[in-house]
C-alpha positions in Angstrom: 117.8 145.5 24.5 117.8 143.7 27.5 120.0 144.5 30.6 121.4 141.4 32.0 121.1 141.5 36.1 123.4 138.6 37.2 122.1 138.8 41.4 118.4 139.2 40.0 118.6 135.7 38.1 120.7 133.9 40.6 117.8 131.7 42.0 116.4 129.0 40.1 112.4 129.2 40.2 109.5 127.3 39.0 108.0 128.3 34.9 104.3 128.8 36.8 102.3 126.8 34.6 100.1 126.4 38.1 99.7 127.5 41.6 100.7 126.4 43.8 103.4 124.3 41.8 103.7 120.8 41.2 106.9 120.7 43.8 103.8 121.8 46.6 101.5 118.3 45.8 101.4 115.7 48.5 99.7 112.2 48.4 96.9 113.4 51.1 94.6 113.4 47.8 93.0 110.8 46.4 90.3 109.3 43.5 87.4 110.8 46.1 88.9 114.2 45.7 88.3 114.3 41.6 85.0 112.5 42.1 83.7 115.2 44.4 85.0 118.2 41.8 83.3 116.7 39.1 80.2 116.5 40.5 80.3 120.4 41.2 80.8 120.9 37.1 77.6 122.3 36.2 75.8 122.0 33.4 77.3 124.3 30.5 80.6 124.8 32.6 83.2 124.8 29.9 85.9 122.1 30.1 89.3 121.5 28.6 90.4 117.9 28.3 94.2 116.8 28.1 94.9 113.3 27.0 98.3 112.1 28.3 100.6 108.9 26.1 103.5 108.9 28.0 105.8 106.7 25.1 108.2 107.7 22.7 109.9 105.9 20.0 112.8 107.2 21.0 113.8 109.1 24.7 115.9 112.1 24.1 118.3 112.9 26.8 117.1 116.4 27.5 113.5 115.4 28.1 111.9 115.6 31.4 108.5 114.4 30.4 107.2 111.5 31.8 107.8 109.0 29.0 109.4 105.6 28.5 110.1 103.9 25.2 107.5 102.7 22.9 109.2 99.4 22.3 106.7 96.6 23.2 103.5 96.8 21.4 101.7 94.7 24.9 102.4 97.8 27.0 101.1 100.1 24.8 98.0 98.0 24.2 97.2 97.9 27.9 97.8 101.1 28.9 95.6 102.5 25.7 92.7 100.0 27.2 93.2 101.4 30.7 93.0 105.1 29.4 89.4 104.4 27.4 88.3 102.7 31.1 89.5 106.2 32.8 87.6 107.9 29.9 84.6 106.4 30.4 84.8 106.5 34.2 85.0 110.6 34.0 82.3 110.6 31.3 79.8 108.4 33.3 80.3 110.6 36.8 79.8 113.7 35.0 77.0 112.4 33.2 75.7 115.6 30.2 77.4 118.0 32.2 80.5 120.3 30.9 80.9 121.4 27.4 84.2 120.6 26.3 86.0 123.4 24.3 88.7 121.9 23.4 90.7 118.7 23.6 94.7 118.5 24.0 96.9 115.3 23.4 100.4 115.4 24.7 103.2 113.2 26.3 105.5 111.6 25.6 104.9 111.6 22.2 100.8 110.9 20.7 102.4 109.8 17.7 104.2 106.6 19.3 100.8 104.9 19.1 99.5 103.7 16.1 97.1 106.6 13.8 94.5 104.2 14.5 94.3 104.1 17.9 94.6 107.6 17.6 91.6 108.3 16.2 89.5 105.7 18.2 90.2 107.4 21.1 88.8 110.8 19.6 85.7 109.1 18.6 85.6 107.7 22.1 85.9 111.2 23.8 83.6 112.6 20.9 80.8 110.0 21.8 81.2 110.6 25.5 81.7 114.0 26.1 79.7 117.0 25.0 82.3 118.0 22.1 80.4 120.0 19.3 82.9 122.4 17.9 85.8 121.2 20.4 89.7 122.9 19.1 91.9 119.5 18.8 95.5 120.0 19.0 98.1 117.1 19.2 101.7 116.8 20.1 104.1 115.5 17.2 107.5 114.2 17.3 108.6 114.5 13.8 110.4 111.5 13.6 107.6 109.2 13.8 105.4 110.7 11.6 104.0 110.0 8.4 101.3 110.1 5.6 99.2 107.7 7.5 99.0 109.8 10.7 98.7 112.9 8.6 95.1 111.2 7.5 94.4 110.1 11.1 94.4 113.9 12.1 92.5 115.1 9.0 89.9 112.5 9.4 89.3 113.3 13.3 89.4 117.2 12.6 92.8 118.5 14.1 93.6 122.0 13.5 96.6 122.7 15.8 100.0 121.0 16.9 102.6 121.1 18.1 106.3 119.9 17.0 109.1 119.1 19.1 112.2 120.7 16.4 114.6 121.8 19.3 117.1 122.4 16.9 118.2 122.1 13.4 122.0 122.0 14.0 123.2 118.0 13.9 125.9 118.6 16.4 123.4 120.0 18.9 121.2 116.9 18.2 123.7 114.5 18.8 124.4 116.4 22.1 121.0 116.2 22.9 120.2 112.8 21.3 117.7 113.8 19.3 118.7 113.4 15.8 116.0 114.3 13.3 117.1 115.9 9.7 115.6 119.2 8.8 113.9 117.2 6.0 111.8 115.4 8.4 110.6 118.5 9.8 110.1 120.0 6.3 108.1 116.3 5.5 105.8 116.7 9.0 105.5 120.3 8.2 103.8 119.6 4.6 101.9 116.2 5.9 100.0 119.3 8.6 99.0 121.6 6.2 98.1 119.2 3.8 96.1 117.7 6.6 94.2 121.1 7.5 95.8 122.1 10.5 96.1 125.6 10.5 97.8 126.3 13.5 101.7 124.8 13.8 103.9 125.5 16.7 107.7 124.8 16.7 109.5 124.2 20.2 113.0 125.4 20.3 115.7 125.6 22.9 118.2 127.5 23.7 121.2 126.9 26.4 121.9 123.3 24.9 125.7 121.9 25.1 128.0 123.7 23.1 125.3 126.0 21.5 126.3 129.5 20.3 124.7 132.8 19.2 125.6 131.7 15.6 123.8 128.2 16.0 120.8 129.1 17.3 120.4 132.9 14.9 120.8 129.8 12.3 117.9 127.6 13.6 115.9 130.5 14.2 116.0 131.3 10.5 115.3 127.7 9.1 112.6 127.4 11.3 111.0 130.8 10.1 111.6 129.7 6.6 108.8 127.1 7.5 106.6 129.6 8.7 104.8 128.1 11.8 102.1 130.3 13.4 104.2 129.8 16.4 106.9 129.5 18.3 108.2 128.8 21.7 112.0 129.3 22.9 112.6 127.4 26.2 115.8 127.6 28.3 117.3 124.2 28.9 116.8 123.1 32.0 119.6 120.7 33.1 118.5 119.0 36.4 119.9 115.8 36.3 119.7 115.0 39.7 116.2 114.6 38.8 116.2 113.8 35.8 118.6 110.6 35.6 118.8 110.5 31.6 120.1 114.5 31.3 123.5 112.6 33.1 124.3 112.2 29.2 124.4 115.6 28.5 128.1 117.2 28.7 127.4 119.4 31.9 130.5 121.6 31.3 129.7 122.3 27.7 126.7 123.8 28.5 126.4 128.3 28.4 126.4 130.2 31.0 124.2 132.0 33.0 124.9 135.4 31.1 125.4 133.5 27.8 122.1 132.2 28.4 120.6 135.5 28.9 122.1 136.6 25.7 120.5 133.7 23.8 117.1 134.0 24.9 117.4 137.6 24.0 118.5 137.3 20.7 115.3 135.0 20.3 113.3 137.9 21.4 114.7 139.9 19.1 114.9 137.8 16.2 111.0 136.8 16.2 109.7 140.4 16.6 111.8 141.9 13.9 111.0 139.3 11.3 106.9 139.7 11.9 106.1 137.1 15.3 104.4 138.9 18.5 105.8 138.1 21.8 103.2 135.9 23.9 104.3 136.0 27.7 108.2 135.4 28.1 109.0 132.5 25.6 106.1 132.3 22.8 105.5 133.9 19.6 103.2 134.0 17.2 102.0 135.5 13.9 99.5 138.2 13.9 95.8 136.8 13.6 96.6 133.5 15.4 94.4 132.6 18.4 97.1 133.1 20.9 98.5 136.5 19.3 94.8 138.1 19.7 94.2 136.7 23.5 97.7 138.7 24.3 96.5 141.8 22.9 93.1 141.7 24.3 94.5 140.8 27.4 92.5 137.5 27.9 96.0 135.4 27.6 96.2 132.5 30.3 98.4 130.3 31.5 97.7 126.3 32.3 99.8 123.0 32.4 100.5 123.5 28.2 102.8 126.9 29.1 100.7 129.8 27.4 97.4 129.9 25.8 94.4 131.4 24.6 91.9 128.5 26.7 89.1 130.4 28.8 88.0 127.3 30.2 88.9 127.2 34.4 88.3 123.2 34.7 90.8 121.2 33.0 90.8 117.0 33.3 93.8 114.9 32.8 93.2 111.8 31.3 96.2 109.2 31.5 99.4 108.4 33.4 100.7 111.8 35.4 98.2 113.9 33.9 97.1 117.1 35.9 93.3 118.2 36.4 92.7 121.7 37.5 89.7 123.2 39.5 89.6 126.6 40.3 90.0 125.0 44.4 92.4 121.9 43.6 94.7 120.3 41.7 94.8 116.8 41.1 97.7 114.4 39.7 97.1 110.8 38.2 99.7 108.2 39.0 103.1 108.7 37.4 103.4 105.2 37.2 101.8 103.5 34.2 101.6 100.1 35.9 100.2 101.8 39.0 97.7 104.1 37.1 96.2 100.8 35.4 95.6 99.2 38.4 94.2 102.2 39.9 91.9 102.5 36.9 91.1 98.8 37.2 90.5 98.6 41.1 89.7 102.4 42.6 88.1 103.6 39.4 90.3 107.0 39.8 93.8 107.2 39.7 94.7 110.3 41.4 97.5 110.1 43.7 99.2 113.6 44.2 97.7 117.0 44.8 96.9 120.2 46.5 93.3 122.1 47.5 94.1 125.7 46.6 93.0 127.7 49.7 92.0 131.5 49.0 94.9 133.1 49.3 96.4 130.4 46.7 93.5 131.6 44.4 94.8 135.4 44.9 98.6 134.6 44.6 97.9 132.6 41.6 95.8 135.2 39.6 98.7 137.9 40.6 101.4 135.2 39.4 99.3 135.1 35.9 98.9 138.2 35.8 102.4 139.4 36.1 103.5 136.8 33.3 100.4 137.2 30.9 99.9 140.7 31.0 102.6 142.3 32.9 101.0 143.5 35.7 98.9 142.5 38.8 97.0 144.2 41.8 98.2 143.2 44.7 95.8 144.6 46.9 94.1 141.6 48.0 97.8 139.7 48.8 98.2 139.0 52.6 101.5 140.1 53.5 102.0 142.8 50.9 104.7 144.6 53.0 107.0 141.6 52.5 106.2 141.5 48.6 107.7 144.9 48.3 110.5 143.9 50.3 111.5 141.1 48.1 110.8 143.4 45.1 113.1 146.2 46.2 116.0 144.6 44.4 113.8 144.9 40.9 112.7 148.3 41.5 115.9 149.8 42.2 117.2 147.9 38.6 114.0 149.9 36.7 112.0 146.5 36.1 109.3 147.2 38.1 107.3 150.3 39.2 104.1 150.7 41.4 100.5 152.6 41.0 99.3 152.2 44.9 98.5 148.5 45.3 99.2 147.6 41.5 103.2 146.3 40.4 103.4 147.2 37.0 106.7 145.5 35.1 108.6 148.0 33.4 110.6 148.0 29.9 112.9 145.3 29.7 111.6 142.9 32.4 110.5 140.4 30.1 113.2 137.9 31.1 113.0 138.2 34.9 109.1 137.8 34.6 109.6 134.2 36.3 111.6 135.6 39.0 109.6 138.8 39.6 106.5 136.3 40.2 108.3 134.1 42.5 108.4 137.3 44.8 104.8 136.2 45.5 105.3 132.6 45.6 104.7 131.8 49.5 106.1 128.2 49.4 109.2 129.3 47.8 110.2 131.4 50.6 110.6 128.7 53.1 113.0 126.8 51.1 115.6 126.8 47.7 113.7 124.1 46.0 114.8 122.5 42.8 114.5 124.8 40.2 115.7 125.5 36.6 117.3 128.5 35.6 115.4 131.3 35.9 116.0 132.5 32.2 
């Protein structure tokens, strides 16, 4: 289906869930820099909210989330009373303005604090923000949950989330250490739907130590045999220079480039011959679901939480490392969690990373969606067009992409170099390699 191009996908590149990328945010940002953007919300802008936990009851070795372990109920309880101080802080600058469509908790893992917190910090968000009719989706880590949570979702109105599955073969999980029994996921899977969310998305891998064709064909059918809405397939990234706790995966067992490419086709083909619709390069979903419909009408977008259906152009970060987005900056909370409570507790903000998107950051970025939402862009506007189609040359001579005048088009099979066909228009990336993950 797919023609693999071995020179094409040679350079790692960012996954583009903003622009400029987190790799371009410096520390000459700070708490007056979010104060002054939410004072420009007006007053039925609509907002997005993302609520960060950054623990997990247990840290899998692939992860590159900012997490540590929930193992000492005192941290937990102190960050959780510096994130309802940072709520309320947002809340009180922005005063009745913003309508919040929806509200996102991920980390880490949600579930690592106790259901009720859970649902006092949806109450607090309810009562503080305008929320009537706000999606709620949650991240889930199968192995911590239970019947207990299950109620704390139905009771506070959660309709979508999200499960971190990975993969059902042991030997993978132990490579990977993530062990978790397919009867947990089947357990989690019930507790949802039983709980009234409507909307369940599995995330899978591909590239993992030691993983085959045969292994991952096989956890792509027990996973469809649970019948999630949706579905996202991510390449393994292995950057453990980074990422010290991936320096316990087996480096040499891991596929190759080309075996890679192989893999992350056969998901492609797997999912759209057994009924899912491809969503961007690495989600599916089933006909009818929110983010199937924004594809085909062509309103698909792409934010901090990989592909989606959200309108909404002002997302806030609440917690430790979370991202807000403006449609002129974006602005980082302290990774730290010690640092980001005393930054609650002291400067009232905790921003402490960032960029201001100038205009030509605004026009890259909308291309860059573009080409990976929709598969296409007009490039008109981009300064420096002549050296676009330079760097492009390479893809056009392999039949990926085509031009109408000012407009790049990607042709058939350019789904898997959609990441490197946008990094074409990344400026910051052509002044150095960076540190990337594979590009498929």
């Amino acid at each position: 289906m797919w023609t693999y191009h071995s020179d094409l996908l040679a350079r790692p590149v960012p996954r583009y869930t903003s622009y400029p990328t987190a790799a371009e945010f410096h520390e000459q940002v700070g708490p007056e820099d979010l104060g002054a953007a939410l004072d420009l919300i007006d007053l039925d802008d609509t907002v997005s909210l993302y609520v960060h936990i950054p623990y997990c009851r247990e840290i899998c070795w692939y992860c590159g989330c900012n997490t540590g372990a929930a193992n000492r109920s005192g941290r937990l309880t102190a960050y959780l009373e510096r994130l309802r101080e940072e709520i309320d802080l947002v809340a009180r600058r922005l005063g009745a303005r913003g309508r919040i469509g929806r509200i996102a908790f991920g980390g880490g893992s949600p579930n690592a604090i106790a259901p009720v917190a859970f649902v006092g910090l949806v109450d607090q968000l309810v009562q503080r923000f305008r929320c009537q009719d706000a999606v709620l989706s949650v991240e889930i880590d199968p192995r911590g949950f239970d019947a207990d949570w299950a109620t704390a979702l139905a009771d506070t109105g959660v309709t979508r989330a999200s499960l971190g599955v990975q993969t059902f073969d042991p030997a993978l999980q132990a490579a990977i250490g993530r062990i978790q029994p397919a009867e947990q996921i089947l357990r989690t899977t019930e507790l949802l739907r039983r709980a009234g969310v409507s909307s369940i998305n599995f995330d899978l891998m591909y590239g993992l130590p030691g993983q085959s064709a045969a292994m991952l064909e096989q956890t792509l059918a027990e996973a469809r045999a649970l019948a999630p809405e949706r579905l996202a397939v991510f390449g393994y990234a292995h950057v453990p220079q980074l990422i010290a706790r991936q320096r316990r995966i087996d480096a040499t067992a891991l596929p190759g480039p080309a075996e890679r490419f192989e893999q992350a086709a056969l998901a492609y083909e797997t999912l759209t011959g057994t009924g899912y619709r491809a969503v961007g390069f690495d989600h599916f979903a089933v006909p009818g679901d929110a983010l199937a419909l924004a594809a085909e009408a062509g309103t698909l977008r792409r934010n901090f939480q990989g592909f989606t259906e959200d309108q909404a152009s002002i997302l806030l970060g609440l917690g430790a490392s979370a991202i807000s987005e403006f449609p002129d900056r974006l602005l980082q909370n302290e990774k730290n969690t010690g640092r980001y409570g005393l930054a609650i507790e002291h400067q009232g903000f905790a921003t402490a990373r960032g960029v201001h998107r100038t205009a030509e950051d605004r026009r890259r970025g909308h291309a860059i969606v573009g080409i990976l939402t929709a598969g296409h862009a007009e490039l008109g506007a981009v300064a420096g067009l002549d050296a676009v189609r330079l760097r492009l040359e390479p893809f056009e001579a392999a039949g990926l992409v085509g031009w109408q005048g000012t407009r790049l088009q990607l042709g058939d099979g350019a789904l898997p170099y959609a990441r490197a066909i946008a990094a074409t228009l990344d400026d910051y990336r052509q002044h150095g390699p960076g540190r990337f993950s594979n590009a498929v």
